[in-house]
C-alpha positions in Angstrom: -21.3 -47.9 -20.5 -23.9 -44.9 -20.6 -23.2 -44.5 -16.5 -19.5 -44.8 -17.1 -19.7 -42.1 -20.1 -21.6 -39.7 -17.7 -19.4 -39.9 -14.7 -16.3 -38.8 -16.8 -18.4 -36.2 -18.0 -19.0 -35.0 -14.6 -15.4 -35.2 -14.0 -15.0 -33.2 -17.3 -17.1 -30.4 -16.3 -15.8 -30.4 -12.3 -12.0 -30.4 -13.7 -13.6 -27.4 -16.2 -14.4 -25.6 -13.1 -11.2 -26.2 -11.3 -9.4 -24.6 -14.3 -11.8 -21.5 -14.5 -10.8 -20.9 -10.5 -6.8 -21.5 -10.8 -7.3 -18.4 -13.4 -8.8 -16.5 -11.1 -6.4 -17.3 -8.4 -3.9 -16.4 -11.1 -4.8 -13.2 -11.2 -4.9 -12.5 -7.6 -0.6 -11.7 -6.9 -0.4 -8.3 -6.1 3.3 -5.8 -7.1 4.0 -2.9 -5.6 6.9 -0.1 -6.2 8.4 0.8 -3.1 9.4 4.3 -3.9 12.1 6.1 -1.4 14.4 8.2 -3.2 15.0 11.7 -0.6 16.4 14.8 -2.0 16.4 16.9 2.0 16.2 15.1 5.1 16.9 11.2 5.1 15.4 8.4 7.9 17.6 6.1 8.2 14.7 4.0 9.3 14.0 3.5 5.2 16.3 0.1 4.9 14.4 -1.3 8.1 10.9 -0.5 6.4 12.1 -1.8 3.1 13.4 -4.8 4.4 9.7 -5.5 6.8 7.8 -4.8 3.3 9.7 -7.2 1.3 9.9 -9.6 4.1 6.1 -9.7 5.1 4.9 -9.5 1.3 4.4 -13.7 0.9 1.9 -13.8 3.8 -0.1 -10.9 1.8 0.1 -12.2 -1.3 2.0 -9.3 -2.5 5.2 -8.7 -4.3 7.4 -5.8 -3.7 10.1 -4.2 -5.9 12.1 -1.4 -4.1 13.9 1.7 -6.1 15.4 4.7 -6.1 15.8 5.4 -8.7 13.6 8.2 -10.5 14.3 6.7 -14.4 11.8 3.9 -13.4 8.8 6.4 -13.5 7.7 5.7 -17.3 4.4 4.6 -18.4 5.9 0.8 -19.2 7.5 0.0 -16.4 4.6 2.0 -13.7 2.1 0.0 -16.1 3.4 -3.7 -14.1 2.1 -2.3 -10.6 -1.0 -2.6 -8.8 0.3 0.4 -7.3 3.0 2.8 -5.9 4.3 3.1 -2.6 6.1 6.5 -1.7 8.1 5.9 1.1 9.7 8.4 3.5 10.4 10.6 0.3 11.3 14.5 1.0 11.4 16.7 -1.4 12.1 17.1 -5.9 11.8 13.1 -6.0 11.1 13.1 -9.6 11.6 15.1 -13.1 8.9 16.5 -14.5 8.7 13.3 -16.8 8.6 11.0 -14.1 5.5 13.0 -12.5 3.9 13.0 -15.7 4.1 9.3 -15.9 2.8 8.9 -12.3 -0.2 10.9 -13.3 -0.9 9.1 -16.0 -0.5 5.8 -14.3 -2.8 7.2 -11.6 -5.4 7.8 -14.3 -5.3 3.9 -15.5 -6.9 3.2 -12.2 -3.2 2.8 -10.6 -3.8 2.8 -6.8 -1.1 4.7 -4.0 -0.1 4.4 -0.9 2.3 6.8 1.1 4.0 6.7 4.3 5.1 9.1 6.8 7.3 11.9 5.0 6.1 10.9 1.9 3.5 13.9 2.5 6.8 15.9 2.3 7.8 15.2 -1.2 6.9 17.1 -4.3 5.7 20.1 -2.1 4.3 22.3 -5.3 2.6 19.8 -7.5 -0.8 20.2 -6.6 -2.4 16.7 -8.0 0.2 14.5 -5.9 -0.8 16.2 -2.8 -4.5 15.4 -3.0 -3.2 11.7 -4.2 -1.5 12.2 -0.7 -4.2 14.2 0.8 -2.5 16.8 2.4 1.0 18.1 2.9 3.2 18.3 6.0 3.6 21.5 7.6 6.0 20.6 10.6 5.8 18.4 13.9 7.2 18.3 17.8 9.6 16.4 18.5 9.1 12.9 18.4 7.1 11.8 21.5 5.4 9.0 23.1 1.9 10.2 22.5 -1.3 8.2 22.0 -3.4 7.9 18.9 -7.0 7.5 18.7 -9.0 5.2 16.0 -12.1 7.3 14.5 -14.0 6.9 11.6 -15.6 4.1 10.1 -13.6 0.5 10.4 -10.8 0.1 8.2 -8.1 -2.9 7.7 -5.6 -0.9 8.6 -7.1 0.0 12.2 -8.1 -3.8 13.0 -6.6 -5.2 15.8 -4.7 -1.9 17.1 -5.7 -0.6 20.7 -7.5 1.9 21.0 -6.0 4.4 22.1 -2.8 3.5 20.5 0.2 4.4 22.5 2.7 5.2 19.7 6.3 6.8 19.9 6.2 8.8 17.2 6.4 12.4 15.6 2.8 13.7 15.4 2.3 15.4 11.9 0.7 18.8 11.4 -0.8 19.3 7.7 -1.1 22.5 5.5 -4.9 21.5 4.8 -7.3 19.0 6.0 -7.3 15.3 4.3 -11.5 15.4 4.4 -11.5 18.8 2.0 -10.9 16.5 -0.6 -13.4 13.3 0.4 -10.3 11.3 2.8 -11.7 9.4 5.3 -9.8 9.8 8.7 -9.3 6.3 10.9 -6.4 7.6 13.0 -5.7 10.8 14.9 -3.6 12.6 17.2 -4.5 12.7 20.8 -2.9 15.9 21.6 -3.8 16.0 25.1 -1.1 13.2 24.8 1.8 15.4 24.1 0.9 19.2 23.8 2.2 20.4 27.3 0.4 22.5 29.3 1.5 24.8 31.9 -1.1 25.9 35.0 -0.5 28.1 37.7 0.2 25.7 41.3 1.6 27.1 44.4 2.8 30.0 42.4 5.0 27.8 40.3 4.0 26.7 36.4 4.4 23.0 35.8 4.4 21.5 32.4 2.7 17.8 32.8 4.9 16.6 29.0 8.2 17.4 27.9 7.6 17.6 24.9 5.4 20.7 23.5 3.9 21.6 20.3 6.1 24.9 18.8 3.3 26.0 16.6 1.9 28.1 16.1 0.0 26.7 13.2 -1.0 28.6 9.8 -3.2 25.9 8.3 -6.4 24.1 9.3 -5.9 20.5 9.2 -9.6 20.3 10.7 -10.6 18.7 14.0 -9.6 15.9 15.3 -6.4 16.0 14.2 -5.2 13.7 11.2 -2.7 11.2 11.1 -4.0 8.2 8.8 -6.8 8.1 6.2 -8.2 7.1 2.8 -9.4 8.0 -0.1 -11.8 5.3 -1.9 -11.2 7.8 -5.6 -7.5 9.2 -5.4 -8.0 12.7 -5.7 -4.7 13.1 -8.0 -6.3 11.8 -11.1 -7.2 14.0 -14.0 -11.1 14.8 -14.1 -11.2 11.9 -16.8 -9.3 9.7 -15.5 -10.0 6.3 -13.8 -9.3 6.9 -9.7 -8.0 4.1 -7.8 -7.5 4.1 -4.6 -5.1 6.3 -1.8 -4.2 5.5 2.0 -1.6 7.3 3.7 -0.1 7.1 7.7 2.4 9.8 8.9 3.4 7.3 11.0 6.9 5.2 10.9 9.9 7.3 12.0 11.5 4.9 14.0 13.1 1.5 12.7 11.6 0.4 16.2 8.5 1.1 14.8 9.2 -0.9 11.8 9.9 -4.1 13.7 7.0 -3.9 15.7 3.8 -6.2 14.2 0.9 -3.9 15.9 2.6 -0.9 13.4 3.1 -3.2 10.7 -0.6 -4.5 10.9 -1.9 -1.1 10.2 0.6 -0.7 7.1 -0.5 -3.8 5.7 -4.3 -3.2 6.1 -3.7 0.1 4.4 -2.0 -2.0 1.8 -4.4 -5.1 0.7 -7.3 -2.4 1.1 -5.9 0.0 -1.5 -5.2 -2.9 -3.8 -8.9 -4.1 -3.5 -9.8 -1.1 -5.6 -10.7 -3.3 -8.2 -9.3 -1.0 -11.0 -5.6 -3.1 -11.6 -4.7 -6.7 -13.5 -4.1 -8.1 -9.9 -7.7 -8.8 -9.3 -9.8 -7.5 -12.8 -8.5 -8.8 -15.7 -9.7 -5.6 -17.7 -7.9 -3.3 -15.9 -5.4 -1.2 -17.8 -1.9 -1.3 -15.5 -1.4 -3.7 -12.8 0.3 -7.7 -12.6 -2.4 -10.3 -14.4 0.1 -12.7 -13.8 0.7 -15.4 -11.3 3.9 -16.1 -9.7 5.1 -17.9 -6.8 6.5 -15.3 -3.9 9.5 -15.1 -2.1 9.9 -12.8 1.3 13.4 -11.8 -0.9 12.1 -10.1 -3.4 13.1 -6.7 -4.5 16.5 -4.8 -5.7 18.8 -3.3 -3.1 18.0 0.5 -2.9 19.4 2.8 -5.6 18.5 0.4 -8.3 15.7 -0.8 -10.8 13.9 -3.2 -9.4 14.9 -6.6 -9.8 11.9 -9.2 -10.6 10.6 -11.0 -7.6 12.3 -14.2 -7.0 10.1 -17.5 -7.8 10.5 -20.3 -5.6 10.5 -24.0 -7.3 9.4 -25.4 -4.5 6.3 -24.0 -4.6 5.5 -24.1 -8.4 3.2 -26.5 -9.5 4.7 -29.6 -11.6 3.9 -29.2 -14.9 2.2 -32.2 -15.2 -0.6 -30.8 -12.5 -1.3 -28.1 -14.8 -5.2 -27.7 -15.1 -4.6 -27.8 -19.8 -2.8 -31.2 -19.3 -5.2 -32.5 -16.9 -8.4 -31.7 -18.9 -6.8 -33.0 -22.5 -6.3 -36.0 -20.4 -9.9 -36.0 -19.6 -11.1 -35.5 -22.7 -8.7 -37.6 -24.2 -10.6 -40.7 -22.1 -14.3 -39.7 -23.0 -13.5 -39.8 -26.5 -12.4 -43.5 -25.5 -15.2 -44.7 -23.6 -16.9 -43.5 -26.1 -15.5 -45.1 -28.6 -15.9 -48.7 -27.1 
């Protein structure tokens, strides 16, 4: 009877520890707000990258809500995200109201990504464009150009080839990223697209189409930047609580959108932003972020123009009630009490 009492309790204490790591696992579901409201010049690419986030969130454990709509920027309804995507935004995105409850999610620990013309929005507020890292000045037309990987490794520049032959518009910046403590792991080759005339036989022949129009007033710094990272977003007040930043000016093209090598290097951004460890999704102390679990679906989201709907769950994948780790260790401790009793 004595053996029999200390095997349950083994079983006890091993169905304990299964409980203490479905919490943790619990608290591991990432949400993002895809942001892509424009106010000048529109992609039309936006739907294409909406629809690639939403659709390759399951396999990253995250869930996406998609909006518009600039109402959605209040402290209870930023508090839900692990962090804030700004998406091909141009221009007066928000009110002052909605910018004031961005900071202030910022300063939770709320972490932020940004793609492409996101660096384009909100032009005169200073704090968003070091939570950027810099703001767009103007680029050549879109070319095929390459793109070199620098800097230290990064998720979002594993398994890209390097150099990177993208077709793309090449970003110019009004200031450079690394002024402010980003980390640069992408930049323009502009040998790759920057034509250059030389005198031949008394004729000039430009080796690219496609030219630079400069010139440029800014220093953007050397080599030229086109993704990077900021471990501390530099947008948070002095006392506030800095999670982190990644931005790519890459992602014109809905092309671009549909093709995994790109989509790799958004991702990677993505899940190393949210491993800031300052959001619910993965410290359950944090201040704003999702400490819940839910099951994922790649259809999650609200259609664009509107709040965000709440992910879908799917049934399938729920687990049965009667698995839950509570019912299983009453049940357990329900039978000790019973052999112990006889």
């Amino acid at each position: 009877m004595l053996a029999l009492t200390r095997f349950a309790l083994l079983v006890l204490v091993s169905l304990l520890a299964m409980t203490q790591t479905t919490n943790t696992t619990q608290l591991n579901t990432a949400r993002i707000l895809i942001y892509s409201a424009t106010r000048d010049f529109r992609h039309d690419s936006i739907p294409t990258a909406v629809d690639a986030l939403v659709q390759g969130g399951p396999s990253h454990q995250i869930a996406f809500d998609h909006t518009e709509d600039q109402t959605w920027f209040t402290d209870e309804r930023l508090a839900q995200y692990d962090a804030v995507l700004f998406l091909s935004n141009t221009g007066e995105v928000l009110d002052d109201a909605g910018k004031a409850a961005l900071q202030r999610y910022l300063d939770l620990g709320g972490n932020f990504v940004a793609v492409h013309s996101a660096s384009d929005a909100l032009r005169n507020t200073t704090w968003f464009i070091h939570e950027v890292g810099a703001a767009f000045d103007y680029h050549p037309e879109i070319t095929n150009a390459t793109v070199d990987i620098i800097g230290p490794s990064h998720p979002s520049t594993e398994g890209l080839p390097n150099p990177w032959p993208v077709q793309d518009e090449m970003y110019n910046f009004k200031s450079d990223p690394r002024s402010i403590g980003a980390v640069v792991v992408l930049s323009a080759n502009e040998s790759s697209y920057t034509g250059e005339c030389f005198l031949l036989d008394i004729r000039y022949v430009s080796f690219n189409a496609v030219q630079d129009p400069g010139p440029r007033k800014f220093d953007q710094g050397t080599p030229h930047p086109t993704a990077w990272y900021q471990e501390h977003g530099a947008g948070v007040d002095s006392n506030g609580t800095a999670g982190r930043s990644f931005y790519t000016s890459l992602g014109h093209l809905n092309e671009t959108w549909q093709n995994p090598t790109f989509l790799g290097h958004v991702f990677g951004g993505i899940q190393w932003t949210l491993q800031s460890n300052t959001t619910l999704a993965f410290n359950a102390t944090a201040k704003v972020g999702n400490g819940t679990s839910e099951s994922i679906s790649s259809t999650s989201g609200s259609a664009t123009g509107s709040s965000p709907s709440a992910t879908t769950s799917s049934p399938s994948s729920a687990t049965p009630s009667w698995l839950s780790p509570k019912i299983i260790l009453y049940g357990a401790l329900g039978a000790i009490v019973t052999l112990l009793a006889l």
